[in-house]
C-alpha positions in Angstrom: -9.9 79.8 -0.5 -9.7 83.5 -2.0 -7.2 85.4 -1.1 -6.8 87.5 1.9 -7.5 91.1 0.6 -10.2 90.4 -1.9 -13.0 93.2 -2.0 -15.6 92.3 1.1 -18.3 92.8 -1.8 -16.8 89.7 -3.7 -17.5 87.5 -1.2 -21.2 88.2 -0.8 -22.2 88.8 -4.0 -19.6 86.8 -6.6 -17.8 83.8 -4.8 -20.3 81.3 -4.7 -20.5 81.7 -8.9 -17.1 82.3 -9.3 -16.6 78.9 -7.2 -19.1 76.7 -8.7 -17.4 77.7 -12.3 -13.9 77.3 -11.2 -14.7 73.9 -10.3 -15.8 73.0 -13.7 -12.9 75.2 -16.0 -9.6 75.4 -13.7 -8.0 72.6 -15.6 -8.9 74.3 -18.7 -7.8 78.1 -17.4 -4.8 75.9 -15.4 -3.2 74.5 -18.9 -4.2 77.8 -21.0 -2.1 79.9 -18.0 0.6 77.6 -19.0 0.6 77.7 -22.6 0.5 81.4 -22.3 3.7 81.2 -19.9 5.6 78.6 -22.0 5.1 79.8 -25.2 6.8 83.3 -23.8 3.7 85.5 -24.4 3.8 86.7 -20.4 4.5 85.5 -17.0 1.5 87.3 -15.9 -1.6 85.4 -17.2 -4.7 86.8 -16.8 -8.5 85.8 -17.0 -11.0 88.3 -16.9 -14.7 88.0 -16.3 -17.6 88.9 -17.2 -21.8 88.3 -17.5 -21.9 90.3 -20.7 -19.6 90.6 -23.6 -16.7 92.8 -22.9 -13.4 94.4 -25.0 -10.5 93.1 -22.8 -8.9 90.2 -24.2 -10.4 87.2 -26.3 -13.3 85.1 -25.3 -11.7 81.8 -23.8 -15.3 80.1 -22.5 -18.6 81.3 -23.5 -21.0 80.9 -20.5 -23.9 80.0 -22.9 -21.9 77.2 -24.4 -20.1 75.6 -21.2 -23.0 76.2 -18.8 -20.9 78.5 -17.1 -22.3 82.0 -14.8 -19.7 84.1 -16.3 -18.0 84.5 -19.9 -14.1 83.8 -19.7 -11.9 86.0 -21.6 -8.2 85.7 -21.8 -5.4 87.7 -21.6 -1.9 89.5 -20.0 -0.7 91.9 -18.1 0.7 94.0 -21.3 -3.0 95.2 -22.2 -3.8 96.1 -19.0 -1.1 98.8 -19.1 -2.0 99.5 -22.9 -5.4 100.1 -21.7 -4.3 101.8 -18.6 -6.0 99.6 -16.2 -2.8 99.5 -14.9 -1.0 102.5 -14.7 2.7 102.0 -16.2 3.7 103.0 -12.5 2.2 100.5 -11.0 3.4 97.6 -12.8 6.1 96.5 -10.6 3.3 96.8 -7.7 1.0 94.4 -9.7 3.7 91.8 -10.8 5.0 91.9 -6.7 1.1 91.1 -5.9 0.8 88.3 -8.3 0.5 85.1 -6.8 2.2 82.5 -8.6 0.2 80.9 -11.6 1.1 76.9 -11.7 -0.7 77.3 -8.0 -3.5 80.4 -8.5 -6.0 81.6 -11.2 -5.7 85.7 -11.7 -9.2 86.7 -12.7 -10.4 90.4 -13.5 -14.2 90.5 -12.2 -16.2 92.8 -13.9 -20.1 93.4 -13.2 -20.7 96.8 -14.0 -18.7 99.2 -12.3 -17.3 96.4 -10.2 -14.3 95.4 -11.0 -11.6 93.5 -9.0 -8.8 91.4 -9.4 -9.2 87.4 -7.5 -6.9 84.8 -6.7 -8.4 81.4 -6.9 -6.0 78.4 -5.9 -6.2 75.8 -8.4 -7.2 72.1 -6.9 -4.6 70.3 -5.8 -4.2 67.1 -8.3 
């Protein structure tokens, strides 16, 4: 289901919450991906997550109030560079990695010092 070079530590420790969210929110991170697309913001969506409260991007789904494990924030590639998350140099690398959006979810997992970026495909309809 997740891609092929995800972190080993993701799978043990985040997938199966990561999973049993994604089941309930991928039409709502699916259409928001979209909009961001459409609307000419970025082609390079992206949704990071978090337990706790967190400074990159807005909140998109509070965990508290969907009965979610993790807090949905939302955002684009542009402040990961402004941020340097993603140095300017490795831009090109990052857009060549990203899998295409109308099929797969980019989320930035963040627990702490872990952090990682995940493909999740979306269901198929």
């Amino acid at each position: 289901m997740i891609s092929d070079f995800n972190d080993p530590e993701l799978s043990g420790k985040y997938l199966g919450t990561i999973t049993s969210d994604f089941v309930k929110i991928s039409d709502l991170l699916k259409e928001a991906s979209y909009q961001i697309r459409t609307r000419g913001f970025s082609d390079f969506p992206i949704f990071p997550i978090s337990k706790e409260t967190q400074p990159i991007g807005k909140i998109f789904l509070g965990r508290v109030e969907k009965d979610l494990d993790w807090n949905y924030f939302i955002t684009y590639v542009d402040e990961f560079v402004q941020r340097t998350l993603i140095a300017e140099e490795a831009l090109d690398e990052f857009k060549k990695s990203y899998k295409d959006p109308d099929e797969f979810c980019c989320l930035f997992v963040m627990d702490g010092s872990f952090t990682s970026f995940v493909y999740i495909p979306y269901p198929n309809d």
